[in-house]
N, C-alpha and C positions, 0 to 999 in steps of 0.2 A: 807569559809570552813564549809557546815554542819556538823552538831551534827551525829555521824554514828546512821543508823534505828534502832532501837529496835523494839521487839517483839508488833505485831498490838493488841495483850490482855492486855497485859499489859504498852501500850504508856500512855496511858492518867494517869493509878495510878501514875507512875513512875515522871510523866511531873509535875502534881500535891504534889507531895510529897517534890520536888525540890523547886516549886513557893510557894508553902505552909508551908514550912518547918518551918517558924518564931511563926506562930500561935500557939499558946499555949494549946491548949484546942483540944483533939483526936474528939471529937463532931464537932467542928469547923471546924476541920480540911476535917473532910467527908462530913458537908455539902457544904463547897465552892468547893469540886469535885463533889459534886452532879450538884450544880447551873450553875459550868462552861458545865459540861455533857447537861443541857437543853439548854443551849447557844450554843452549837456544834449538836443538835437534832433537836429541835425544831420546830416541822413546823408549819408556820404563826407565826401571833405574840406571841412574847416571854415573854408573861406578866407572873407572880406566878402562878394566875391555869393552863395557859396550861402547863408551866415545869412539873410542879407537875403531874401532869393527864399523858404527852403524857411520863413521865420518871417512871410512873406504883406507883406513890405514892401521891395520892390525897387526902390523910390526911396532907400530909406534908407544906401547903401552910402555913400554924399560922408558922408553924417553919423556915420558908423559909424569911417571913417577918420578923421575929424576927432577924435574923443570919444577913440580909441584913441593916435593918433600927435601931437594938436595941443594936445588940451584938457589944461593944467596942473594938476589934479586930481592929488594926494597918493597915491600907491600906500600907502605905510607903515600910516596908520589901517588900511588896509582890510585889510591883512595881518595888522597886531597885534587885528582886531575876530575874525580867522579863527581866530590862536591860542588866542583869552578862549573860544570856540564850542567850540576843539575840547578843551581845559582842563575844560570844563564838563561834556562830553561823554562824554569818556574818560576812564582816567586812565594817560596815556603813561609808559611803562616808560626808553624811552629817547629820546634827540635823535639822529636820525640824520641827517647831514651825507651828502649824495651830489650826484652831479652827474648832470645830464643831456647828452647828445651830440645835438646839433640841425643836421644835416647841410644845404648851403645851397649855392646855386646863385653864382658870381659872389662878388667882396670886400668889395662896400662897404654891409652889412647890418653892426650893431656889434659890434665882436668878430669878426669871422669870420677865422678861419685856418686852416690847415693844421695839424690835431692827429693827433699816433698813439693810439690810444685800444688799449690792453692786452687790453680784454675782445674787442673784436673785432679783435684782434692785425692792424691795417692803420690807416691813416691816413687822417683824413677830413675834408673840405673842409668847415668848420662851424662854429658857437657853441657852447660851453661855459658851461652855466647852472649856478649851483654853489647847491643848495638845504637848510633846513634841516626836518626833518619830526619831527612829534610823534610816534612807534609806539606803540603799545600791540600787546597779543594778538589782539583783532579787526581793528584800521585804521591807516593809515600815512599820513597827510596833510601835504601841505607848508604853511609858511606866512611860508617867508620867500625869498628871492631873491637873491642877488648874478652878473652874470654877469663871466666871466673875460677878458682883457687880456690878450693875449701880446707882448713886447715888441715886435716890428711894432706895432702898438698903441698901446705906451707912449710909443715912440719917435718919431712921428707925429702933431704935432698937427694937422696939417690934416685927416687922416683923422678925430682925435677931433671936430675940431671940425663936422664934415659932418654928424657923428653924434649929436653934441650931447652929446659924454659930459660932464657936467660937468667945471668945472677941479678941483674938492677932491676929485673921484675919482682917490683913489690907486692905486698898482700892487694889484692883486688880484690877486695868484697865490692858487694853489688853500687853500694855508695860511693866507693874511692873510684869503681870504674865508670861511673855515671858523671863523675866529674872531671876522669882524667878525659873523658870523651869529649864534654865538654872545652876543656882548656885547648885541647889538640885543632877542634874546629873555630873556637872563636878566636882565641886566641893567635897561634900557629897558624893555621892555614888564612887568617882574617874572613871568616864568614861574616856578617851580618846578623846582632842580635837578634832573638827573636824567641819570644817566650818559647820555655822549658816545659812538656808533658811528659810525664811518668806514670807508671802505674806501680806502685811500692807493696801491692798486699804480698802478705810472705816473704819481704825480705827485707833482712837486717840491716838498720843503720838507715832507718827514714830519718831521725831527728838529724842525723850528721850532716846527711843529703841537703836536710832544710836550711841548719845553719852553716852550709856551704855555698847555695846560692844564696843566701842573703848578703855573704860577706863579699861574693863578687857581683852584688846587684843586679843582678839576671830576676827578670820575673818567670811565674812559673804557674802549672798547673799539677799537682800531685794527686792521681788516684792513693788513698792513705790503709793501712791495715788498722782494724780497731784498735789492736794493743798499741799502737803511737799513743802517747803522751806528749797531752800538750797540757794550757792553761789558759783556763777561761778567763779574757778581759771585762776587768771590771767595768761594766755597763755606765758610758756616760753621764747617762741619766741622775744618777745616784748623788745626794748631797754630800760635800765635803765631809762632813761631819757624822757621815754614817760611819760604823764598826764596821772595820776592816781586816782578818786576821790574816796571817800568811798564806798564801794561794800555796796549793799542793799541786801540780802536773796528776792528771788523769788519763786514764784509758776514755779512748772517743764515747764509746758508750757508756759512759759513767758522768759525763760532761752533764751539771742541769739538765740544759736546756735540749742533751737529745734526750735523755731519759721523759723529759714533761712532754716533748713531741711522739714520743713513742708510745704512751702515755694517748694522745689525745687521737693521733694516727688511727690506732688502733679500735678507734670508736668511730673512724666515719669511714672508712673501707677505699675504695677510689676515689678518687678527684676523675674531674671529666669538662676537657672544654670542646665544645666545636665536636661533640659525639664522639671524642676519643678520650681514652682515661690516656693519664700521665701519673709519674710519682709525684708524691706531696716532698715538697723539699722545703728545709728550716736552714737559716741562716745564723750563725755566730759570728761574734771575733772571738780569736783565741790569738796565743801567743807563745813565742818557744821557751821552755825553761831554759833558765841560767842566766848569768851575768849580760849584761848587753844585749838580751834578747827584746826588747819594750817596744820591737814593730805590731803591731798589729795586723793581724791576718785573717784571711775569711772564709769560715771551716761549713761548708756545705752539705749537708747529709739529705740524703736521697732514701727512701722507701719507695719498693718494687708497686704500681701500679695497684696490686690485691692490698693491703698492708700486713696481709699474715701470709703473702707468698713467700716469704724470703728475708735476708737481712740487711739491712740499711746499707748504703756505701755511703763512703764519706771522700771530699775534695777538697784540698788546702789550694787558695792561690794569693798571690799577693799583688795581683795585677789590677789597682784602683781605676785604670781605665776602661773595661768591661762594664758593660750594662750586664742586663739579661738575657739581652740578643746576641751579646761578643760571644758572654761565656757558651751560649747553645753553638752557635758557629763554630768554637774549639771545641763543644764535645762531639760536635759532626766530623769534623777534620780527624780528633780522635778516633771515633766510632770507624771511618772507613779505612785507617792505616790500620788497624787489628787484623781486617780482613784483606787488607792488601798484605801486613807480616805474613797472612797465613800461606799466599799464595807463594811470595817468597822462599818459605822454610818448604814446602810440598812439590814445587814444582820445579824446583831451580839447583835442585844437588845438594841443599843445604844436609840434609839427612844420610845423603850417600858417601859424602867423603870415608877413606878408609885410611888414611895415613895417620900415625899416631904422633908426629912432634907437633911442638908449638909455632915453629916454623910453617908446617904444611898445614895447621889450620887456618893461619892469618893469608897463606897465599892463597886456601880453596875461597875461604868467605868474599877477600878481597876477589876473586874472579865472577862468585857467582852473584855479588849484588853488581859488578858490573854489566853482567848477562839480564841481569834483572833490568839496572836503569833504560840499556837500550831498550827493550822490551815496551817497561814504560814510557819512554822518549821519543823512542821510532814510530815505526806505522808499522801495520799487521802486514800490510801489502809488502815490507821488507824482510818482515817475516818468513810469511811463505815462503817467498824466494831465496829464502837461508835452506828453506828443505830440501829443496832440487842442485844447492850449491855447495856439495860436502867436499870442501876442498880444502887440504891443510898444507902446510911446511915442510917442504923440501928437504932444509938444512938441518943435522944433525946435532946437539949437545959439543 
């Protein structure tokens, strides 16, 4: 259910007065409508002077810096005001957890390290911003934040402290922020459950991720990297009285039952219904090592269409309500949030930030998924008419 249109002069004050509403300070308040305005304008890159310059106030870049990287202004309201907008707006199907790769020049911006990033299978000098997004069928918008710490990092206070990361910011590897994201939205701010998607290849601490949504009962859907270990459940079928020995936790690809699929895959080349091939996909239960782990779970693996184009992907969920039509509806919802993230990180400043603390990251990102949800929220026709209306804030810091 969209938000009904409002008037295309007055979308953006009106959008901004809502998201904005927590901030304190009427100063404050017009320059984060000024900033989200250069983030919606903007042409090329969206660094301080060209906002400044192409939004007709190019003195304002000192003030633009300050508002961004100095002023202690609350990101949280502003992000929890973006969820209640897009809650109202939508009604998101799933919480999708992904990360962004924010490639950087030099070390001492926060966070910045040397990461190997899987999807573009090379390593890259950069921030790692780990976000939480509402998807629905039409829009995929982020509205929550955490960025990531690599032990150089952890291990460093003086680098933390350059950067201003706070002291009660704990280690956030990609699983403690995937959950702290969680807790902040369902919890805190009381969103409305709703199945959990991830995509986990390349990063550390799937099993933890796993047995931390089990234990706050969140269903889920996990893109998995091979080397997860799990254990394969002992197949119903089986008579009491068969030999049993201790089950070992395996690498996905080491599992029977994808090895005998890979195995048989490999001998009939595409599947094809209705004149289109698709991948041949095999189903298991598996289950998480350790104590209290005896849910059973349902580990998916997928072969690319050729069966010798490529390598299996594998999907853990634990959601018994899914047919076979749910679970394709979550991988479509999936499928078009990757390329709604992409449009996000490419178009919207996500890349251009220059400020180095911890501070002025959580205020850029918080601004410019802001700039993003109007985008997806609004109408283009409010758009436009953001071009021809480059008009910012009077009032000084």
């Amino acid at each position: 259910m969209e938000r009904p249109r409002e008037n295309t002069r007055s979308a953006l004050p009106s959008f901004s007065g809502r998201i904005f509403s927590q901030i304190s300070r009427i100063d404050q308040r017009g320059w984060a409508e000024a900033y989200l305005r250069g983030l919606l304008t903007t042409k090329g890159k969206k660094s301080l002077r060209n906002m400044a310059e192409q939004l007709g106030l190019p003195d304002a870049i000192q003030s633009f810096q300050q508002f961004i990287n100095q002023s202690p202004w609350d990101w949280e309201p502003v992000c929890r005001n973006l969820a209640s907008e897009v809650l109202e707006a939508l009604n998101p199907e799933l919480l999708v957890i992904d990360n962004v790769v924010i490639p950087k020049r030099g070390k001492c911006s926060v966070g910045v390290d040397r990461y190997f990033v899987p999807q573009l299978r090379k390593s890259v000098n950069g921030q790692i911003g780990m976000g939480l997004f509402l998807a629905a069928e039409t829009a995929s918008v982020p509205v929550a934040w955490h960025i990531l710490l690599s032990d150089r990092w952890m291990n460093d206070c003086k680098l933390r402290e350059k950067t201003y990361v706070p002291c009660q910011y704990g280690t956030k590897t990609a699983w403690q922020a995937a959950l702290a994201l969680l807790e902040t939205v369902n919890e805190s701010w009381g969103a409305p459950a709703r199945p959990v998607a991830a995509d986990f290849r390349g990063l550390r601490g799937a099993e933890q991720l796993i047995g931390g949504l089990l234990d706050r009962r969140l269903e889920f859907l996990l893109e998995l990297d091979p080397s997860v270990r799990l254990l394969e459940a002992v197949p119903r079928r089986l008579p009491r009285a068969a030999p049993q020995g201790v089950p070992e936790p395996r690498c996905l690809t080491d599992l029977p039952v994808v090895r005998e699929f890979r195995r048989r895959a490999g001998t009939r080349g595409a599947f094809a219904t209705g004149g289109r091939p698709h991948p041949p996909v095999a189903t298991t239960t598996v289950r998480l090592p350790g104590p209290g782990r005896a849910m059973d779970l349902r580990l998916l693996t997928e072969w690319p269409a050729s069966a010798r184009a490529g390598a299996p992907r594998f999907f853990l969920t634990n959601v018994t309500g899914w047919d076979t039509r749910g679970l394709v509806r979550a991988r479509q919802i999936w499928h078009r949030h990757k390329k709604s993230r992409q449009v996000f990180q490419s178009d919207y400043g996500v890349d251009d930030f220059e400020g180095r603390s911890f501070l002025g990251w959580h205020h850029h990102m918080a601004l410019a998924s802001a700039a993003f949800t109007f985008n997806r929220l609004g109408t283009s026709t409010a758009h436009r008419e953001l071009l021809g209306a480059r008009q910012g804030p009077h009032e000084e810091h």
